[in-house]
DSSP file (Angstrom, degrees, kcal/mol; ACC not computed):
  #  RESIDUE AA STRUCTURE BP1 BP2  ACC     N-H-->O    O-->H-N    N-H-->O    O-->H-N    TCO  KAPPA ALPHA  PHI   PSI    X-CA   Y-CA   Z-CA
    1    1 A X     >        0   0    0      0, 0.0     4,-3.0     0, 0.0     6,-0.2   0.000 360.0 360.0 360.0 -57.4   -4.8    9.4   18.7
    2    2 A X  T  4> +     0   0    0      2,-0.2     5,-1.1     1,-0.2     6,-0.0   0.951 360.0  39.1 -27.7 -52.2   -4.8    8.3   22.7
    3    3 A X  T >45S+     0   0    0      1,-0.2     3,-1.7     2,-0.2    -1,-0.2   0.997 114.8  57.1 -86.0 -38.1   -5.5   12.1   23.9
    4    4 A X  T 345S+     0   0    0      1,-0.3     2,-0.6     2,-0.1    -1,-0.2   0.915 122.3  26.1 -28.8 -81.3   -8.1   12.3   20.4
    5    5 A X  T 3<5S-     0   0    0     -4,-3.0    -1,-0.3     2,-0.2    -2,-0.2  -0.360 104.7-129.5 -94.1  48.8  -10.3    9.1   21.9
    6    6 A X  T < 5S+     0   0    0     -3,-1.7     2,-0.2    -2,-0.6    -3,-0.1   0.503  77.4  83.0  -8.3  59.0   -9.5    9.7   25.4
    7    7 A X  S   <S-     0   0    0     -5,-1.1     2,-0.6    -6,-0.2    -2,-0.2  -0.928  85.9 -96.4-159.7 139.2   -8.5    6.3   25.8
    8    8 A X  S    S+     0   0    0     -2,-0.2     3,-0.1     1,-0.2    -2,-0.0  -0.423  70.6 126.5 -37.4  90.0   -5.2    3.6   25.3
    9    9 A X        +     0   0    0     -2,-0.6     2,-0.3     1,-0.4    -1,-0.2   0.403  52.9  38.0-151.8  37.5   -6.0    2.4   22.4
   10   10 A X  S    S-     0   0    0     13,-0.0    -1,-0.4     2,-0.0    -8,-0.2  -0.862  84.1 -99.0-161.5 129.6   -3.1    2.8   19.7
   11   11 A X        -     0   0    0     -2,-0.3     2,-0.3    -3,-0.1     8,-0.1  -0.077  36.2-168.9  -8.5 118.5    0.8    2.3   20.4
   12   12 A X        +     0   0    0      6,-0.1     2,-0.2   -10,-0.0    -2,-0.0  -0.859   9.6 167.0-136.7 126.4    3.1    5.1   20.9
   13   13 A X        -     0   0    0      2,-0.4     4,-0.1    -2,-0.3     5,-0.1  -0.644  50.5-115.4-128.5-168.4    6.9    5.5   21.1
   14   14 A X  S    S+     0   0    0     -2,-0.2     2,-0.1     2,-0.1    -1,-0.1   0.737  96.1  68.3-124.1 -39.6    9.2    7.8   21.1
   15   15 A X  S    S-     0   0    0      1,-0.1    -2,-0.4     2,-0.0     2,-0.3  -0.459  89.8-107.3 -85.6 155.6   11.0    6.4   17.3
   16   16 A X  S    S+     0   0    0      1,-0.1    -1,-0.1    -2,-0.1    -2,-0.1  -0.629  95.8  64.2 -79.1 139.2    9.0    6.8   14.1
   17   17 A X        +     0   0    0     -2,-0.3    -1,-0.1    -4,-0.1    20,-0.1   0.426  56.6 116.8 124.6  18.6    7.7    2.9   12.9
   18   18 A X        +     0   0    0     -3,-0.2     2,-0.3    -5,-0.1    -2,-0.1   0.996  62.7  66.9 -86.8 -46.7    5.5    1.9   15.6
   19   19 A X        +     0   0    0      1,-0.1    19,-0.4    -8,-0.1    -1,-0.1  -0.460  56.7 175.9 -70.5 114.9    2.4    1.7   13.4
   20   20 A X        +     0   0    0     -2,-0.3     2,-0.2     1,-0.1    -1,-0.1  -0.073  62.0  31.8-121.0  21.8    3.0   -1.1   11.0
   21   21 A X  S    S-     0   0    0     14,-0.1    -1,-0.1    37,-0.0    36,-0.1  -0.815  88.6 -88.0-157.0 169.5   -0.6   -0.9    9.4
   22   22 A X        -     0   0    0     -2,-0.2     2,-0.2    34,-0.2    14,-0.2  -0.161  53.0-174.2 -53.6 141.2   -3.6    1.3    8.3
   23   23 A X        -     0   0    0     -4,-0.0     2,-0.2     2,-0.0   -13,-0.0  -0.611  13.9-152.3-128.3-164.9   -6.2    1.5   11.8
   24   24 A X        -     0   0    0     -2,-0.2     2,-0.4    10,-0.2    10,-0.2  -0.670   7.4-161.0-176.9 117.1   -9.2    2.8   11.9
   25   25 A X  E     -A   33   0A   0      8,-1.9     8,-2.4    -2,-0.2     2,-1.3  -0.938  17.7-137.9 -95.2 105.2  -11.1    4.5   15.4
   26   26 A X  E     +A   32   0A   0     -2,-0.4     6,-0.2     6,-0.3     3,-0.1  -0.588  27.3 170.7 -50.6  83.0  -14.5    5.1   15.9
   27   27 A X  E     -     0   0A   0     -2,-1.3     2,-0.2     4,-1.2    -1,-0.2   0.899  65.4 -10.4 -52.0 -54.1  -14.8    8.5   17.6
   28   28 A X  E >  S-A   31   0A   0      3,-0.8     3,-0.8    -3,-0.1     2,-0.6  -0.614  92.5 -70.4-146.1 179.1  -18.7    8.9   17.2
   29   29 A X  T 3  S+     0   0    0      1,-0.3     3,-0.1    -2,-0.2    -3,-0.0  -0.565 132.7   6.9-115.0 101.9  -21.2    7.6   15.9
   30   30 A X  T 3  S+     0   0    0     -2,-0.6     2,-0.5     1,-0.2    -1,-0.3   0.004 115.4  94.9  94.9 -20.1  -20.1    9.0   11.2
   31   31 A X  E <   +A   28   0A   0     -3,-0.8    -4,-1.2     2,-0.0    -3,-0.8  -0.835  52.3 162.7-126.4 105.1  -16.3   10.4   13.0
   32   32 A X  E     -A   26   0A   0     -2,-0.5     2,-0.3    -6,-0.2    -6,-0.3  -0.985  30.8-133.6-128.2 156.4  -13.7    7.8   12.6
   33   33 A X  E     -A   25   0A   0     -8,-2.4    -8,-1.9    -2,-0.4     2,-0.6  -0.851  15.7-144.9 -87.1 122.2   -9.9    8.5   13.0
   34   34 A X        -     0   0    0     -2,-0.3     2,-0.7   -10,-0.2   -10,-0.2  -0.866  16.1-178.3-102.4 106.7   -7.5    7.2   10.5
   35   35 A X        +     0   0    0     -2,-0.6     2,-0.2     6,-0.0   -14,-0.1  -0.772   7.8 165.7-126.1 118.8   -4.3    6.1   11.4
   36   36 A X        -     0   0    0     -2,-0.7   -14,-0.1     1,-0.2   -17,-0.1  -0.588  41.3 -86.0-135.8 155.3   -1.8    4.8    8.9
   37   37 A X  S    S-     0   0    0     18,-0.2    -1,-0.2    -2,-0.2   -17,-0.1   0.170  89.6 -12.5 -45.4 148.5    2.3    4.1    9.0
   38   38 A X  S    S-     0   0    0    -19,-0.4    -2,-0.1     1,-0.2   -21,-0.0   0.199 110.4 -57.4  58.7-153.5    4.9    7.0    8.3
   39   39 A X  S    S+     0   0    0      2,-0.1    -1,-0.2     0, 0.0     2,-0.1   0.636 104.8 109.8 -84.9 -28.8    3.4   10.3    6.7
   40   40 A X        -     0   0    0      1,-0.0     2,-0.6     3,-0.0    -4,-0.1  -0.124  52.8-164.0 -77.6 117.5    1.9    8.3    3.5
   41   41 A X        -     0   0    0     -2,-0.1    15,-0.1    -6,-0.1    -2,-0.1  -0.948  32.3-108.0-102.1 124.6   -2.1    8.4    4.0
   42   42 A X        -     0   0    0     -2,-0.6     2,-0.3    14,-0.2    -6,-0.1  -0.374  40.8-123.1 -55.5 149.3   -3.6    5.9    1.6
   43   43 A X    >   -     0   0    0      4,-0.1     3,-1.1     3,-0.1    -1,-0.1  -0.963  18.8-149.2 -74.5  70.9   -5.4    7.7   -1.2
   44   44 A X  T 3  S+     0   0    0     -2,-0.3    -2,-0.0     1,-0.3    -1,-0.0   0.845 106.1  47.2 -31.3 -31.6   -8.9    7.5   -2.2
   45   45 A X  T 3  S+     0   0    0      2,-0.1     2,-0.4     1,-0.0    -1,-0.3  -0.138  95.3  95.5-103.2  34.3   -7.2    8.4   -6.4
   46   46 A X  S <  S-     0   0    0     -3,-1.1     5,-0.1     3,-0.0    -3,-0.1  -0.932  79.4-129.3-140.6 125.1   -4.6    5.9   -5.9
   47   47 A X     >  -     0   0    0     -2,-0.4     4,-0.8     1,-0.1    -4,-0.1  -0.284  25.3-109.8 -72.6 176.6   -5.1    2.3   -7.2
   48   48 A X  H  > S+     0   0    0      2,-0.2     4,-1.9     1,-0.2    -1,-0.1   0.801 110.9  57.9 -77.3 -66.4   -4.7   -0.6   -5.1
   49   49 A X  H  > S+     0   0    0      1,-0.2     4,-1.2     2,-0.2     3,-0.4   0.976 107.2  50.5 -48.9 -65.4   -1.4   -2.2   -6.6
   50   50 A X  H  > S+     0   0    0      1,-0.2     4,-0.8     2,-0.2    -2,-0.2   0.900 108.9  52.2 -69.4 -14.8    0.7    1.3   -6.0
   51   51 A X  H  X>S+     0   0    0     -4,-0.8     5,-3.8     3,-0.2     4,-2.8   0.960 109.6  57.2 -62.6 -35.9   -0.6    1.4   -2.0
   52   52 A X  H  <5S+     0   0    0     -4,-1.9     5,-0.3    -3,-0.4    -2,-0.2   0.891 113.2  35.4 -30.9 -73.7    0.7   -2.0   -2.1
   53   53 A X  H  <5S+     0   0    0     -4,-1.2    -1,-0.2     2,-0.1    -2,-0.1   0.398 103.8  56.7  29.3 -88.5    3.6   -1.0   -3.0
   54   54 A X  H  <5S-     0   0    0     -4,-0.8    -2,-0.2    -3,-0.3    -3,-0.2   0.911 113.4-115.1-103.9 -80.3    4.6    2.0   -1.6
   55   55 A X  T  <5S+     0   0    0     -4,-2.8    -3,-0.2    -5,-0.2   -18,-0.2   0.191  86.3 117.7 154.3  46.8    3.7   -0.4    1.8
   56   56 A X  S   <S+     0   0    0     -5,-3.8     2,-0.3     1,-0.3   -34,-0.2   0.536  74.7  43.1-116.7   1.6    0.7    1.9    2.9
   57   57 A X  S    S-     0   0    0     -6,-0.8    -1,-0.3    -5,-0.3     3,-0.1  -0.982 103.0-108.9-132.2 141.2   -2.0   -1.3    2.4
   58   58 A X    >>  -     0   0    0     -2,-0.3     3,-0.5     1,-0.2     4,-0.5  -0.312  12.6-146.5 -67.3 126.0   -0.7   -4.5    3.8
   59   59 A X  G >4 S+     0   0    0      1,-0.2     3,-2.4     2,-0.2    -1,-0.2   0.849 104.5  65.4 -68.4 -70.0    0.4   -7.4    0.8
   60   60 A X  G 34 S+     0   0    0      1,-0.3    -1,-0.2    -3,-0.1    -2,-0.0   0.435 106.1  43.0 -20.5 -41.3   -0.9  -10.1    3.7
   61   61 A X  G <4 S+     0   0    0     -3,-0.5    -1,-0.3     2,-0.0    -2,-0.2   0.455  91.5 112.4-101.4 -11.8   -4.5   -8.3    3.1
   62   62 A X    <<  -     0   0    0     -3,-2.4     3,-0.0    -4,-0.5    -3,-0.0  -0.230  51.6-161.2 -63.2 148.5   -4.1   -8.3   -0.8
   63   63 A X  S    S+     0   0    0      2,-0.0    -1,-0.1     0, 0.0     3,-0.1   0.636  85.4  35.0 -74.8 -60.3   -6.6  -10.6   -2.8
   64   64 A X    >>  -     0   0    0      1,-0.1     3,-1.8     2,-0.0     4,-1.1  -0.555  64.9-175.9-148.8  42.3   -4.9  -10.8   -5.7
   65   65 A X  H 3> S+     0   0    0      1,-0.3     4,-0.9     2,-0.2     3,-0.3   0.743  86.3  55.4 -37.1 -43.2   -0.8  -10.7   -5.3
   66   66 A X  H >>>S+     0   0    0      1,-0.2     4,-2.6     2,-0.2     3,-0.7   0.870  87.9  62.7 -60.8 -31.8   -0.6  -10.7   -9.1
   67   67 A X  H <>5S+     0   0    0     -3,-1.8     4,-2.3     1,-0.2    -1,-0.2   0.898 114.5  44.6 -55.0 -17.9   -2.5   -7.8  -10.4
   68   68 A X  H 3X5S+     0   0    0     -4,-1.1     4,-1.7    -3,-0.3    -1,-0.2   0.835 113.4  47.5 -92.2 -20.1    0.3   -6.0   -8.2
   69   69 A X  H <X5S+     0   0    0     -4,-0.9     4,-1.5    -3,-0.7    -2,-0.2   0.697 119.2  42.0 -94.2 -15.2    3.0   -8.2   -9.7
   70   70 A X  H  X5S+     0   0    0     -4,-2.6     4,-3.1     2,-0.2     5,-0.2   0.885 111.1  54.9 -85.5 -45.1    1.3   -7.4  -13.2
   71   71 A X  H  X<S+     0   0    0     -4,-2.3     4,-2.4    -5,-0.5    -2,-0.2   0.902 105.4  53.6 -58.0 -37.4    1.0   -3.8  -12.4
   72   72 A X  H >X S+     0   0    0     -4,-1.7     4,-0.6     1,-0.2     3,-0.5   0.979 111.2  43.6 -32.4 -79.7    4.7   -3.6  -11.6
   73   73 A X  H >X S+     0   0    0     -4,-1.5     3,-0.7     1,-0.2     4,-0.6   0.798 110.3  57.6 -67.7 -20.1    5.9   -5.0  -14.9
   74   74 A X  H >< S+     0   0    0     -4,-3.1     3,-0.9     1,-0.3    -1,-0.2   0.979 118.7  30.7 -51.1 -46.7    3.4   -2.8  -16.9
   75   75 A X  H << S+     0   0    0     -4,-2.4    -1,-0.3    -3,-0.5    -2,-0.2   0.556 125.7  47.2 -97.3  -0.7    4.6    0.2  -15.5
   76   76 A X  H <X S+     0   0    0     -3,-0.7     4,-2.2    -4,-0.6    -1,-0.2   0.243  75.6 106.3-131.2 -18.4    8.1   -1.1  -15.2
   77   77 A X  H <X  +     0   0    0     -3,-0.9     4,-1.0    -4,-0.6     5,-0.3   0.830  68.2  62.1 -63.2 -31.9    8.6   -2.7  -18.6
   78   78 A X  H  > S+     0   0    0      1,-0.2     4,-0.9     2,-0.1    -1,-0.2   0.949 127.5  17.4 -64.4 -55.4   11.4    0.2  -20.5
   79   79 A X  H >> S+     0   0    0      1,-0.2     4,-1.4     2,-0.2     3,-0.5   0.968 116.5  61.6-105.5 -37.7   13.7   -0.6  -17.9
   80   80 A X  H 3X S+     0   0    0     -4,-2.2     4,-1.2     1,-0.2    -1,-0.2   0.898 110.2  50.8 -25.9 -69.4   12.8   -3.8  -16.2
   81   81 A X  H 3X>S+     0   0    0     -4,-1.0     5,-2.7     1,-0.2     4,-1.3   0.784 111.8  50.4 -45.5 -42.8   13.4   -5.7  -20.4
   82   82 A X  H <<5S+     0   0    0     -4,-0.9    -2,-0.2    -3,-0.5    -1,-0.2   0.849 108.1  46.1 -84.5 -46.6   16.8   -4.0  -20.6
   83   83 A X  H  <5S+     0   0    0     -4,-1.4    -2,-0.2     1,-0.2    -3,-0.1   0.732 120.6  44.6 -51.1 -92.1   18.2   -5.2  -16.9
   84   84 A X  H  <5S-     0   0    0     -4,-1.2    -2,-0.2     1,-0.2    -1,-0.2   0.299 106.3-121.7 -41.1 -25.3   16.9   -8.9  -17.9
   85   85 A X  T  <5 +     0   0    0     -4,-1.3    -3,-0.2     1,-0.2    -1,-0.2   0.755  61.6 156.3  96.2  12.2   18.1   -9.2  -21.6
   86   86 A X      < -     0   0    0     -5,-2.7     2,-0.5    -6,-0.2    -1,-0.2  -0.215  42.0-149.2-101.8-175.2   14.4   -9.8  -22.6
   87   87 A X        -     0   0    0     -2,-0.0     2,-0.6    -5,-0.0    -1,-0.0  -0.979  30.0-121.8-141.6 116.4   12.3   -9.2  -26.0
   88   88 A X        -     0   0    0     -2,-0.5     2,-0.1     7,-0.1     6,-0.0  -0.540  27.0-153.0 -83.9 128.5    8.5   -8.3  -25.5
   89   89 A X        -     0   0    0     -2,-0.6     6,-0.2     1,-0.1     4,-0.1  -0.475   5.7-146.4-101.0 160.9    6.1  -10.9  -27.2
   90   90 A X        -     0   0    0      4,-2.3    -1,-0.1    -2,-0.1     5,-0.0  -0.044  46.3 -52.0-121.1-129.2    3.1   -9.8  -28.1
   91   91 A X  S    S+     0   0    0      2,-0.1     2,-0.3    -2,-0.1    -2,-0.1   0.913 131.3  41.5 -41.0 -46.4   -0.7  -12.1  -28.2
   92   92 A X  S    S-     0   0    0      2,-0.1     0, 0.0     1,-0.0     0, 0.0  -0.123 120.0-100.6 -98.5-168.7    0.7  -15.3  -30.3
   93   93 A X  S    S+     0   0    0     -2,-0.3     2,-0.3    -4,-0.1    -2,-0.1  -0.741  78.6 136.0  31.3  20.2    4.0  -15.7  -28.7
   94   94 A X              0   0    0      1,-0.1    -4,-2.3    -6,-0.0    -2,-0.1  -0.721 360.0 360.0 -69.8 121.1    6.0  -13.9  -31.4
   95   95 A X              0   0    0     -2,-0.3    -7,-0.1    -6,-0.2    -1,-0.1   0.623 360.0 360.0 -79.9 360.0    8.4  -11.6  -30.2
């Protein structure tokens, strides 16, 4: 990214982890550089709650910490009920 924008401007070490969130570089004037944690490149086709997640959008920057905590147990629910002993209720509060 340095030799890219021929300037210090991003961390670098020798170990993989030094980028601990999504950046973003202005090259020129439409050309920005994207530089995100690990290998995982956030996803334009990937909702919000699984970037969360998977740790490639920061929770600090999240909105809306339940929609991730809902999305979880939606997707989560066959085995999530069986660990916990639980019974899924359904509008009224009838299991």
């Amino acid at each position: 990214m340095n030799a890219l924008l021929g300037a210090h401007r991003v961390a670098v070490s020798s170990h993989p982890g030094r980028t601990k969130h999504y950046q973003t570089h202005f090259m020129a004037p439409g050309l920005m550089l994207c530089d995100c944690p690990g290998l995982v490149f956030p996803r334009v086709d990937v909702s919000l709650p699984m970037q969360i997640l998977y740790g490639s959008f920061p929770i600090a920057r999240c909105r809306d910490p339940y929609a991730v905590v809902a999305y979880l147990a939606a997707h989560m629910w066959p085995r999530l009920h069986l660990v916990l002993g639980l019974t899924k209720v359904d509008g009224d509060g009838k299991p």
